[in-house]
C-alpha positions as CSV (number, residue, x, y, z in Angstrom):
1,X,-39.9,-35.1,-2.4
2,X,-36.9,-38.2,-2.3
3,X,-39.7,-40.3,-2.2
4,X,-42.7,-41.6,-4.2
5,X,-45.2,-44.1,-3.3
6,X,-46.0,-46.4,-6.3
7,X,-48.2,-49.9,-6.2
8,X,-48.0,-50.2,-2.4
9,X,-44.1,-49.2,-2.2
10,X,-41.6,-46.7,-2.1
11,X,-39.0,-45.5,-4.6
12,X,-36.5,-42.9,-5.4
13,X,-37.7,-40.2,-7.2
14,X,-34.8,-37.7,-9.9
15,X,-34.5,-35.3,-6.6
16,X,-34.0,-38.2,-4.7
17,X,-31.6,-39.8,-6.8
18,X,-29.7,-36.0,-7.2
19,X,-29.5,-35.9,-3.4
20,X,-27.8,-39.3,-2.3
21,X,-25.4,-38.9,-5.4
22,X,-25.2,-35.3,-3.5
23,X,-24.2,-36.9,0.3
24,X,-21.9,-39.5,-1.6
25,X,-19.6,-36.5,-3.2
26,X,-19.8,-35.0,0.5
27,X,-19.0,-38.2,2.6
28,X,-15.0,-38.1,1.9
29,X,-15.5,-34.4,3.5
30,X,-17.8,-35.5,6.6
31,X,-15.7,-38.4,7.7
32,X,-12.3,-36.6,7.2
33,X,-13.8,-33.6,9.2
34,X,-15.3,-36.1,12.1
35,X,-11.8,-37.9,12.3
36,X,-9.5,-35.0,12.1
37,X,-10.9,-32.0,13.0
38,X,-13.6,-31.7,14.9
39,X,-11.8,-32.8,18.4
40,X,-9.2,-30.3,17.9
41,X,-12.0,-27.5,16.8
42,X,-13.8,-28.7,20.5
43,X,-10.4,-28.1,22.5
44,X,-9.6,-24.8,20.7
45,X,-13.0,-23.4,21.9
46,X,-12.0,-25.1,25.6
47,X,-9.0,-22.8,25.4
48,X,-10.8,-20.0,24.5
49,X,-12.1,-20.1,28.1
50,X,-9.0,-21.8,29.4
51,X,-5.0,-20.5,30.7
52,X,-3.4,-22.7,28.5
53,X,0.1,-23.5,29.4
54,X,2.5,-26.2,28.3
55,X,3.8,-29.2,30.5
56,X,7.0,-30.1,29.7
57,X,6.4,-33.4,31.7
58,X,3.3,-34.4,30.0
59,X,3.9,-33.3,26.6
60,X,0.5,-31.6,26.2
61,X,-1.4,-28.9,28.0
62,X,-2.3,-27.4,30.8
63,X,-5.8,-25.5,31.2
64,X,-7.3,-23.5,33.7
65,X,-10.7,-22.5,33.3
66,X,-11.0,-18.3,33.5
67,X,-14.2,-17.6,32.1
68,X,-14.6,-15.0,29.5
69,X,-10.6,-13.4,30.3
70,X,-9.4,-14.1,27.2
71,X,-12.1,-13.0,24.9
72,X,-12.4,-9.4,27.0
73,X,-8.9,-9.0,26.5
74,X,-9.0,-9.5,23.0
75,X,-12.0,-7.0,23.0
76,X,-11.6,-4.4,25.3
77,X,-7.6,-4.3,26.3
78,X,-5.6,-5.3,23.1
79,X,-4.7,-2.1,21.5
80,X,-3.8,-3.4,18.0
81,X,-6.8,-6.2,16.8
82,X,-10.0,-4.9,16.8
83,X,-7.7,-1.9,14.3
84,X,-6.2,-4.6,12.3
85,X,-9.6,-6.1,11.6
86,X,-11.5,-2.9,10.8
87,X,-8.4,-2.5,8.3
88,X,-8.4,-5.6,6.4
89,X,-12.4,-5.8,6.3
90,X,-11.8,-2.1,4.9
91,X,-9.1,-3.4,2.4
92,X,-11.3,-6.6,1.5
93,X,-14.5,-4.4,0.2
94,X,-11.7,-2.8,-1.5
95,X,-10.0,-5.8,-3.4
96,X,-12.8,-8.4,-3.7
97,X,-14.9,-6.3,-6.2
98,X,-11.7,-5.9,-8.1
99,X,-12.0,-9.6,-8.2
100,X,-14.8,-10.2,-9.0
101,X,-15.1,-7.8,-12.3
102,X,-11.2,-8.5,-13.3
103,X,-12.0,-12.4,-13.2
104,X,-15.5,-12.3,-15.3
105,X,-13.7,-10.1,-17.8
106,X,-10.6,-12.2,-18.3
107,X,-13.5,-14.9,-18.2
108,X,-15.2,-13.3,-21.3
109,X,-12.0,-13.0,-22.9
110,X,-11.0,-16.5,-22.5
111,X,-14.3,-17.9,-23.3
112,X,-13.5,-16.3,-26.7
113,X,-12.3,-18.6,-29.9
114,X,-8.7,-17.8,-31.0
115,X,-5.6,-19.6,-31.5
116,X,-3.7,-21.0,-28.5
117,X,-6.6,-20.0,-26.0
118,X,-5.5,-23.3,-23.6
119,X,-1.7,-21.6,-23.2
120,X,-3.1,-18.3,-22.7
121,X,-5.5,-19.8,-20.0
122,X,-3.0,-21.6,-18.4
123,X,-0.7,-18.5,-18.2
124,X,-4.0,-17.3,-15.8
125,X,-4.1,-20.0,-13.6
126,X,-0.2,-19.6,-13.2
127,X,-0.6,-17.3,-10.5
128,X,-2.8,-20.1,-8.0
129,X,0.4,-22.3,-8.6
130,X,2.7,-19.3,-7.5
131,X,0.8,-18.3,-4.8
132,X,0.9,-21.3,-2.9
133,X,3.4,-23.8,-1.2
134,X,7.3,-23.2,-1.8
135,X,6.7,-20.5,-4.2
136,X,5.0,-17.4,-2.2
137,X,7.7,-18.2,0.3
138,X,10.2,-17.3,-2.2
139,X,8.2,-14.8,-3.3
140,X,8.2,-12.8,0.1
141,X,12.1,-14.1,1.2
142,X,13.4,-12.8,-2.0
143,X,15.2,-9.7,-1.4
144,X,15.4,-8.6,-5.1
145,X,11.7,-8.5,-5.0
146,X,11.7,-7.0,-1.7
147,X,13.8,-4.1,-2.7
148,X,11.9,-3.5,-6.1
149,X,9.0,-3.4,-4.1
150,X,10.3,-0.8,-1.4
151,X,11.2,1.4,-4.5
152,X,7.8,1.4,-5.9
153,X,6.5,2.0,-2.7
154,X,8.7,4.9,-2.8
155,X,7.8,6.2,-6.0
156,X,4.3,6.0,-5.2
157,X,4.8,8.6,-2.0
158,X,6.5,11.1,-4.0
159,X,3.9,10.8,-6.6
160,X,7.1,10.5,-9.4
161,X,5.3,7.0,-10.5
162,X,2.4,7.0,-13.7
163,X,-0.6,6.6,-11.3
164,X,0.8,9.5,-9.2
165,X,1.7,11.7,-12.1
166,X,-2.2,10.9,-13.3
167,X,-3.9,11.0,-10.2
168,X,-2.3,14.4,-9.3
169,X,-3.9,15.6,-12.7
170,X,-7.5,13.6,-13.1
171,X,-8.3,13.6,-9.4
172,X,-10.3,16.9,-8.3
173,X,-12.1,17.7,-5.3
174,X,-15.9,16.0,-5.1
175,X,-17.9,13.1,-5.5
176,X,-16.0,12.4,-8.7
177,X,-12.3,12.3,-6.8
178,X,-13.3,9.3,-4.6
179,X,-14.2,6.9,-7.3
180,X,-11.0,8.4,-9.1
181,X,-9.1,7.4,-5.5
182,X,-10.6,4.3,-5.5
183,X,-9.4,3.3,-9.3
184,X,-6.0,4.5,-9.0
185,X,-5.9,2.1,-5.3
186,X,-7.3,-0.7,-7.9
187,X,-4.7,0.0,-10.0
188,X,-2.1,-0.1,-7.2
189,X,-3.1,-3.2,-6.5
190,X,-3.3,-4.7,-9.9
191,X,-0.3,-7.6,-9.3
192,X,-2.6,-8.5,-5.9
193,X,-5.9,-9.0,-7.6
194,X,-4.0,-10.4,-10.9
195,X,-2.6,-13.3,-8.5
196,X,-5.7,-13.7,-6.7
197,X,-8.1,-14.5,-9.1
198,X,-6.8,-17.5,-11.1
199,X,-9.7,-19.7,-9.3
200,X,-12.4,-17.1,-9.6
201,X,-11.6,-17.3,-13.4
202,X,-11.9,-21.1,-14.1
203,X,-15.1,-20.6,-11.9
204,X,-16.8,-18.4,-14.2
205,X,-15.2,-20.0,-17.6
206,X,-17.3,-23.1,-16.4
207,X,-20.6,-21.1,-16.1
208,X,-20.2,-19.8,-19.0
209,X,-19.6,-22.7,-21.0
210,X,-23.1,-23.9,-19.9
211,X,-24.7,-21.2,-21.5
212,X,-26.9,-22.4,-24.3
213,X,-25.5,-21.1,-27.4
214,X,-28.7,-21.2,-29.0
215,X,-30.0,-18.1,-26.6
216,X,-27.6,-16.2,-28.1
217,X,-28.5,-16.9,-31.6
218,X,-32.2,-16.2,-31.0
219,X,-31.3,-12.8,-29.2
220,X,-29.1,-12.0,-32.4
221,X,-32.0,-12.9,-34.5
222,X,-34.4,-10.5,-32.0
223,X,-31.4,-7.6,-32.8
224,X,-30.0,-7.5,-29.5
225,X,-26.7,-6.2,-29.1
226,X,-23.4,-7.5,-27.5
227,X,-24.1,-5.3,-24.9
228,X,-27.8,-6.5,-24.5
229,X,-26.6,-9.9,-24.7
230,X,-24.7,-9.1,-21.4
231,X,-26.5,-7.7,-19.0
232,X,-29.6,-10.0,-20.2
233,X,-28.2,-13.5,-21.1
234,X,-24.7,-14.0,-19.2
235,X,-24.8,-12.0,-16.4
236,X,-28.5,-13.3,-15.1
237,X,-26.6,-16.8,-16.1
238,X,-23.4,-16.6,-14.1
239,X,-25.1,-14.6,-11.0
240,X,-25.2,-17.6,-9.2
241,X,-21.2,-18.2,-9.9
242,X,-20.8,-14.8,-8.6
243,X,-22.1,-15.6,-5.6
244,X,-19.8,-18.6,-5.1
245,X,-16.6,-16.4,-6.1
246,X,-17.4,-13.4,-3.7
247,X,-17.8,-16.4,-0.8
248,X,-14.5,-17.5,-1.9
249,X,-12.5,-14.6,-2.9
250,X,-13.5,-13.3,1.1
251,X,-12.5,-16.5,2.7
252,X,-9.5,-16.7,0.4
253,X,-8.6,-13.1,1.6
254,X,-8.9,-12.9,5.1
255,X,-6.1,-16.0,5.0
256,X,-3.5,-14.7,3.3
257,X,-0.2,-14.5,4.7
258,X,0.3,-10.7,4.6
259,X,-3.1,-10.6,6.1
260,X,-2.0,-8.3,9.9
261,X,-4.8,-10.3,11.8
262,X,-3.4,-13.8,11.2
263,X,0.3,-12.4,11.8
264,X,-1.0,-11.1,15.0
265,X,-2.9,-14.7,15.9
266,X,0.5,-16.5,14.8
267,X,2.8,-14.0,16.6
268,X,0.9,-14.8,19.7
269,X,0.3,-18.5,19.5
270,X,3.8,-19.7,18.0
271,X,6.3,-16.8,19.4
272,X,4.6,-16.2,22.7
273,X,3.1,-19.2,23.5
274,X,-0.3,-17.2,24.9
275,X,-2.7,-20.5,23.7
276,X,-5.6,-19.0,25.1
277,X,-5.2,-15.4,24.0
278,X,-4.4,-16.5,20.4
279,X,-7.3,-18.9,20.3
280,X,-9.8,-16.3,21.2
281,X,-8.8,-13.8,18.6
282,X,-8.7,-16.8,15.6
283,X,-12.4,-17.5,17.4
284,X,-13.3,-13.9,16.9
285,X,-12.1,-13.4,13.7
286,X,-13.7,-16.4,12.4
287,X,-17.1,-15.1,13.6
288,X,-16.7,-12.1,12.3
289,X,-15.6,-12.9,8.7
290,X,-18.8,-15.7,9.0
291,X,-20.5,-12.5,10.1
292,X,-19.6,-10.9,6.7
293,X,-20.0,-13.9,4.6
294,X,-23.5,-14.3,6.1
295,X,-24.4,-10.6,5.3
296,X,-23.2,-11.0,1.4
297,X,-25.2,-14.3,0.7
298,X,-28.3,-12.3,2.1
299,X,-27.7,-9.2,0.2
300,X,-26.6,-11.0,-3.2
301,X,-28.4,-14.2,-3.2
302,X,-32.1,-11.8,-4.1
303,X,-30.7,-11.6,-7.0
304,X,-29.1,-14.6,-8.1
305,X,-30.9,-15.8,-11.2
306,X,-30.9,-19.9,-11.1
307,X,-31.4,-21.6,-14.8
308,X,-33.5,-24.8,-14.9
C-alpha cells in the first residue's frame, strides 16, 4: 500500500515514499527513451514488414509494405543465421557460468582485508576500460596480437600447447571426459571471461559488503565452518545479485563485437544496404535472447533468497 488513510486524509506510507524516490531515479531513463528512441524502435519494426530502399532525392527512405518476406527469409531461406544463433546461444551457456563463478570468487577474494586491496581491485575493473571504446579497436586492429593469437590457435590444434598436452592425458572416454572437455574450453577461454567480468565483480563486492558481519560472528560462535558460512550465509545473500549478473553477463554477450550474429545484421545493413532483411534478423535475435533471459529469471529467481 503507497497509501494510508489517517484523520480523514491521505498520506504516503515508507513503501510509498520508496516508490516515488523509485520513478524519480527512473524518469532520466523514461523521458530519454520517449525522446530518442522509441520513434526509431516504431520505424525499425515498420521495416521489418517493409522493402526499404534509400532515395537519394529525399534523403531518407523508401518502404514498401511486403508482409511477412523479410522475416520468412530470415527463417526459412538464409543459410547462415538461424546456425549462427544456435552457436553463440551454445557458446553463451558455455561462457556465462564461467562468469558467473570466476567473478564471485575474485569477489571473495577482493572482499578480503590485505594491503593495497583498492590497486588490486582496480587492476579487475581494468579490463571494462579496455574492452570498450578506442581500446578493443586496437585490440582487434593490432596485428601483433593478431598473429600471437593465430599461433596459439595453432598450438592448440596440434595439441603441442599445456591444455593440449593435459587434456590428451586427463581426458578419457565417459561421463567424466565431458566435464573434463568442458574445463579445458573454460580454460581456453580464460582471457574472454577474465575481460568480461570486471562489472559482474563490483556487482557482487557490493552485495557482499551488505552482509551483516555480525551473522558471521554468531555462526562462528555456533562452530560453523568457512565452508558452512558459504553455502549458508553468502551465497543465500548474494542470490539475488546472481540473478542480476547472469541478466547482464547474457545481454552483455550476445553484443559483443566478435559476436557472428551481429556481424551478420551489420554486414547486411551497412555493406549491403538490405534495411529490411537486416531489421528482421536484429528483431529476431532480440526475441530470442528476451526468450532466453525470460527462461533464466524463471528458473533462477525460485531460488533467489531476498534479505529484509
Amino acid at each position: 500500500m503507497y497509501f494510508i488513510k489517517r484523520n480523514n486524509k491521505y498520506s504516503l506510507t515508507l513503501e510509498g515514499k520508496n516508490a516515488i524516490t523509485g520513478y524519480l531515479f527512473l524518469l532520466p531513463f523514461i523521458i530519454g527513451f520517449l525522446a530518442f528512441m522509441f520513434f526509431p524502435i516504431i520505424e525499425s519494426l515498420t521495416m521489418v514488414f517493409s522493402d526499404v530502399k534509400m532515395d537519394p532525392v529525399k534523403h531518407g527512405f523508401n518502404m514498401e509494405y511486403i508482409g511477412i518476406e523479410n522475416i520468412r527469409r530470415v527463417v526459412a531461406v538464409d543459410a547462415d543465421f538461424n546456425r549462427f544463433v544456435t552457436e553463440e546461444i551454445g557458446r553463451m551457456l558455455l561462457i556465462v557460468p564461467a562468469i558467473i563463478i570466476f567473478s564471485l570468487f575474485v569477489a571473495l577474494i577482493l572482499n578480503q582485508e590485505f594491503k593495497a586491496r583498492g590497486f588490486v581491485r582496480a587492476i579487475f575493473f581494468l579490463p571494462v576500460i579496455l574492452s570498450s571504446g578506442i581500446m578493443i579497436g586496437l585490440e582487434t586492429n593490432n596485428s601483433l596480437l593478431n598473429s600471437m593469437s593465430d599461433i596459439i590457435k595453432e598450438g592448440n590444434l596440434m595439441k603441442s600447447s599445456v591444455t593440449g598436452v593435459l587434456e590428451d592425458i586427463l581426458v578419457t572416454e565417459g561421463a567424466a571426459s565431458d566435464f573434463m572437455g568442458y574445463i579445458f574450453q573454460i580454460i581456453n577461454q580464460i582471457y574472454d571471461i577474465a575481460m568480461a567480468s570486471g562489472i559482474q565483480i563490483i556487482i557482487f563486492l557490493s552485495a557482499l559488503q551488505t552482509i551483516p558481519p555480525s551473522m558471521f560472528e554468531a555462526a562462528k560462535i555456533e562452530g560453523a565452518t568457512s565452508w558452512e558460512c558459504f553455502w549458508k550465509i553468502t551465497f543465500p545473500m548474494v542470490s539475488s545479485l546472481i540473478l542480476v549478473n547472469i541478466v547482464y553477463s547474457v545481454v552483455d554477450y550476445f553484443l559483443r563485437t566478435d559476436n557472428r550474429v551481429m556481424e551478420k545484421i551489420n554486414e547486411a545493413m551497412i555493406r549491403r544496404f538490405q534495411y529490411g532483411f537486416g531489421t528482421a534478423m536484429a528483431w529476431i535475435y532480440f526475441l530470442s535472447v528476451m526468450l532466453i533471459i525470460g527462461i533464466a529469471i524463471t528458473l533462477i529467481s525460485r531460488k533467489v533468497y531476498y534479505y529484509e
